[in-house]
C-alpha positions in Angstrom: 87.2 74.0 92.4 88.2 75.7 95.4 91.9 76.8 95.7 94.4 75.2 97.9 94.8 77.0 101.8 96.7 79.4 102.0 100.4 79.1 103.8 103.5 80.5 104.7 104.6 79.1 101.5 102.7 81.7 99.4 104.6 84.6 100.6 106.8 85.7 98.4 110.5 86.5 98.9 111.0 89.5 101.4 114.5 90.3 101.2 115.6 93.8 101.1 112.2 94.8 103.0 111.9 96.7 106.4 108.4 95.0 108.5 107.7 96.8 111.6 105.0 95.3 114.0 103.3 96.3 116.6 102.7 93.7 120.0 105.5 91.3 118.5 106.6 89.6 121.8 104.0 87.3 121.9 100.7 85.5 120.5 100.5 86.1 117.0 102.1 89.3 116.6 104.8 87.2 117.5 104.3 84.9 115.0 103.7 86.6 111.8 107.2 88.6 112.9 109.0 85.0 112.6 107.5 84.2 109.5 108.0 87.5 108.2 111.6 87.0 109.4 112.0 83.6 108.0 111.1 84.9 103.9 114.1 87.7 104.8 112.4 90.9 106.0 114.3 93.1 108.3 111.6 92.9 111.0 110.9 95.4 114.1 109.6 94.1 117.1 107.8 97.2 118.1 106.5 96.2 121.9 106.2 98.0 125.3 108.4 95.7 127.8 112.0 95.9 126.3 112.6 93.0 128.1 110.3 90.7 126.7 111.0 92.5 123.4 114.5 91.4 123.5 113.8 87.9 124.4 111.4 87.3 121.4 114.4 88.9 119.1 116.5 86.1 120.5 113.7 83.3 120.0 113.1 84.4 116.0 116.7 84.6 115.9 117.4 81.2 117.2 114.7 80.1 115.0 115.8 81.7 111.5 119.6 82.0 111.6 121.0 84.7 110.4 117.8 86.9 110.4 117.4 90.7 110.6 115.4 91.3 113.8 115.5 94.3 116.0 113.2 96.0 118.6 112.0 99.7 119.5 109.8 100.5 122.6 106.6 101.4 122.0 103.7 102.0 124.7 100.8 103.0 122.5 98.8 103.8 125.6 101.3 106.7 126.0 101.2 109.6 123.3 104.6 110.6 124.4 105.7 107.1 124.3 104.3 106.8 120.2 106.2 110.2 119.4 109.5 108.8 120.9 108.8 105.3 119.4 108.0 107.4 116.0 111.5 109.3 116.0 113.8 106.0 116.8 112.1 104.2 114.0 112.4 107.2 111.4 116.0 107.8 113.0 116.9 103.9 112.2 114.8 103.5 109.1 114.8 105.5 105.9 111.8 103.1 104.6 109.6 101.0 106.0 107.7 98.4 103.2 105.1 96.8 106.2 103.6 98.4 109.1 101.6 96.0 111.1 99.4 97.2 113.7 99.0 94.3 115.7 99.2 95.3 119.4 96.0 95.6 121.3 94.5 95.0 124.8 91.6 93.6 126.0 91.1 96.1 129.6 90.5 95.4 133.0 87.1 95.3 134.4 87.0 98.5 136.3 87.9 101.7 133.8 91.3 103.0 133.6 92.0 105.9 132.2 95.6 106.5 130.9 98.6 109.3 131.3 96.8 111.7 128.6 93.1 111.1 130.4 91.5 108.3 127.1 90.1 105.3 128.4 92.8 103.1 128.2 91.3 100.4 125.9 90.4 102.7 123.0 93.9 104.4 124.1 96.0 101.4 123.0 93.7 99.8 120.8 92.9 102.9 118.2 94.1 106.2 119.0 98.2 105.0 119.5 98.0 103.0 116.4 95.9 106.0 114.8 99.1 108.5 116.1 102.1 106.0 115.5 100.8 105.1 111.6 100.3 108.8 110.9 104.1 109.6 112.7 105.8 107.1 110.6 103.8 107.1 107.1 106.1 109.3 105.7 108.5 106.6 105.6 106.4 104.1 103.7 104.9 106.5 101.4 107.5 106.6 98.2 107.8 102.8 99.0 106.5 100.5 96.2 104.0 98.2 97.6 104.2 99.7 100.7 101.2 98.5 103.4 99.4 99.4 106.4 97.9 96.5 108.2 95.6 96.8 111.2 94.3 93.9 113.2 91.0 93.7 113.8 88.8 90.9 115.8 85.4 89.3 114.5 84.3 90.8 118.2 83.7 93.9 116.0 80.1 92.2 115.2 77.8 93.9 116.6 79.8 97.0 118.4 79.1 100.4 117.8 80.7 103.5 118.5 79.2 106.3 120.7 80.5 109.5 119.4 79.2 111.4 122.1 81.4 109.4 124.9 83.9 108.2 122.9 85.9 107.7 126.3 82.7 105.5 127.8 82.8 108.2 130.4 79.1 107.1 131.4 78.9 104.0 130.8 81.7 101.2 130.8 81.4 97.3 130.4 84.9 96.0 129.4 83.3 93.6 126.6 81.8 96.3 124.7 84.8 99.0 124.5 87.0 96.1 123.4 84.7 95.5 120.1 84.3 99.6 119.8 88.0 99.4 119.5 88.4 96.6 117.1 85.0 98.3 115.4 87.5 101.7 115.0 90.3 99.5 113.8 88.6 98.3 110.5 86.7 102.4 110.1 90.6 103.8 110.8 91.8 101.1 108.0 88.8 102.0 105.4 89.5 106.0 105.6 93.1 105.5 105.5 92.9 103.5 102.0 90.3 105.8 101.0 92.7 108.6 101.7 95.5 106.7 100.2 93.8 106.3 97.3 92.6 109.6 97.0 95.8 111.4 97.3 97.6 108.8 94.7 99.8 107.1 97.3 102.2 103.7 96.9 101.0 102.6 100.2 97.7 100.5 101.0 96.1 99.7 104.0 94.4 96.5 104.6 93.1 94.7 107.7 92.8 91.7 109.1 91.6 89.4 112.3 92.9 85.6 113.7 89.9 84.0 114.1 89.6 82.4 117.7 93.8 81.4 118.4 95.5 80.3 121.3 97.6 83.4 122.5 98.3 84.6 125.3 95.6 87.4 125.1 93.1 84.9 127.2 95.3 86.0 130.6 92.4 88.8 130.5 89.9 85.8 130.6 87.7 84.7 133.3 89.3 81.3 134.4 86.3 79.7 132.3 87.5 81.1 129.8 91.1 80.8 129.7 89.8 76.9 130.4 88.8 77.2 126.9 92.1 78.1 125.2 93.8 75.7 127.2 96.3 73.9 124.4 95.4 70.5 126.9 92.0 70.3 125.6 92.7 71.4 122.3 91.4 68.1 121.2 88.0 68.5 122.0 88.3 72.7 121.4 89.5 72.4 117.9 86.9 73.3 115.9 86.6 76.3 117.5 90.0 77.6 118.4 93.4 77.6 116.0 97.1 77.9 116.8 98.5 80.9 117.0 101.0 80.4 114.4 97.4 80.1 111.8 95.9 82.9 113.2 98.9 84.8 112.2 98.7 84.0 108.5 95.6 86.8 108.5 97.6 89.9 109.0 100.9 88.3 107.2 98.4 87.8 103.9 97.4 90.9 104.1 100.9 92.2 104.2 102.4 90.2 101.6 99.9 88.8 98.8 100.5 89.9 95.6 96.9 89.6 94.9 95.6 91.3 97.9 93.9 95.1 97.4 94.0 97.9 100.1 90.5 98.0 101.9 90.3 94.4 102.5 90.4 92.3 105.0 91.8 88.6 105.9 90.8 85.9 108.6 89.7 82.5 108.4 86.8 81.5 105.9 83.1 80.8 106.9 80.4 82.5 108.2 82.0 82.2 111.4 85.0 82.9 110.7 86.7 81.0 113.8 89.4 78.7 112.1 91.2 78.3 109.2 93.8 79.5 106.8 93.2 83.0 105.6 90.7 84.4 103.1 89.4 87.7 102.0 86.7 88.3 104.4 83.6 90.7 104.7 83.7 92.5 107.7 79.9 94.2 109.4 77.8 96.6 107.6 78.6 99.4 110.6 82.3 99.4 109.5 81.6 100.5 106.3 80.1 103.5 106.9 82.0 106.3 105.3 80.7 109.5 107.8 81.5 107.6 110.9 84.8 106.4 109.5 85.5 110.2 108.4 84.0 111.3 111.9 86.2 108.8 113.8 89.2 109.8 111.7 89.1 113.8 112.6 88.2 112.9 116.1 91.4 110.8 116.5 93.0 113.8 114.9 91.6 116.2 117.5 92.5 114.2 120.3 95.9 112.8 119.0 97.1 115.9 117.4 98.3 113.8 114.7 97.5 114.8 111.2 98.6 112.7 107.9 101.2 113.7 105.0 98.6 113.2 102.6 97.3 115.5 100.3 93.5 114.9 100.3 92.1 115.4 96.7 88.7 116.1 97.3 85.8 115.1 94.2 
């Protein structure tokens, strides 16, 4: 008998409990921060535009009354703008329980490079959630059930990374550096439990993806695509596409299941994996692959200058 779908009324009481996460002003970042909010977390909207920022504070405010619900600026494209982010939120927070990194970006068509010369995709996508986990861990660390939950996509499939152009220097199609990234995000989440686990740590790291949701991460869609996610048509689009406030329910389960483990990984059930409430999920062969993860992880070091508080207990 299979069991019944997992909702947002599994999670268990979150009172007392500091969430920050990343890309919280819209889609389902957005989302899992009002649900998060609604079961009593203290919850940080971590996001780049203060303005918006602010205005989702208000909106999960107006929705759960009397909710704990702040925001810091955070541009993970920037390196300086992670290091500031990482002293506020230390500043302001003596513990943080859930760190979700859910910001990301798709890229524009032509390469960009950003203030500290990485392409920009693998920029925001890996390295400044790489740099901001590793700034702030110290704060989750002596937490009891303390997690680390990065967002992944099922675009992963498929994607490889090129350690020998890291930066897609040579060659650039926008499609392909958005899976590498997402591809990093699940290698980044395996070495970090393993190093977790290794040095005896509270904290876990698990990961997680929405499926195919309606967000507002199709603006970087061709207008045939964006078609696609229209909510209009969601009648004939269903069975491919979810609301945002499901696709959510991924990283959320990952963050707050009692019976979840670090290393794994949530999003909708099937071979597919396009719709649906959350279950644990396999993600590709390619992600699992302990010397690139290690390789990726001291080449994010290198170019980050970021280095963890943990104390690597070697076999």
């Amino acid at each position: 008998m299979s069991r019944p779908a997992w909702t947002a009324e599994n999670i268990p009481d979150q009172r007392g409990r500091t969430a920050v996460v990343t890309g919280a002003n819209t889609g389902t970042g957005f989302e899992a921060a009002r649900i998060l909010a609604g079961r009593g977390a203290a919850v940080v909207l971590a996001c780049r535009n203060p303005a918006k920022a602010a205005d989702a504070a208000d909106r999960i405010r107006a929705a759960v009354p009397g909710s704990t619900v702040t925001t810091l600026r955070l541009d993970l494209a920037s390196q300086a703008s992670v290091r500031e982010a990482a002293e506020e939120v230390r500043a302001e927070h003596g513990r943080i329980d859930l760190l979700v990194n859910n910001a990301g970006m798709l890229g524009s068509r032509e390469r960009t490079v950003t203030e500290d010369g990485f392409e920009a995709t693998f920029a925001t996508n890996h390295l400044g959630a790489f740099a901001f986990t590793g700034l702030v861990l110290d704060r989750l660390l002596p937490v009891p059930g303390s997690r680390v939950v990065t967002v992944s996509s099922i675009v992963h499939r498929g994607a490889t990374l090129d350690f020998d152009d890291l930066q897609t220097r040579a060659k650039y199609r926008r499609d392909a550096v958005y899976g590498a990234s997402k591809l990093a995000n699940l290698m980044f989440t395996y070495e970090l439990q393993r190093q977790l686990a290794a040095s005896g740590a509270r904290t876990v790291a698990l990961a997680a993806h929405p499926g195919m949701s309606r967000t507002e991460f199709t603006r970087d869609l061709s207008p045939a695509n964006r078609f696609l996610f229209d909510p209009r048509i969601k009648l004939l689009t269903g069975w491919i596409l979810q609301d945002r406030a499901i696709g959510a329910l991924g990283m959320v389960r990952a963050a707050v299941d009692p019976e979840a483990r670090g290393g794994e990984c949530y999003g909708p059930p099937g071979r597919a994996q396009l719709t649906g409430h959350p279950v644990r999920v396999e993600s590709s062969a390619t992600s699992h692959d302990a010397g690139a993860q290690g390789r990726l992880w001291r080449e994010s070091e290198r170019l980050t200058g970021v280095s963890y508080p943990l104390t690597r207990i070697e076999a």
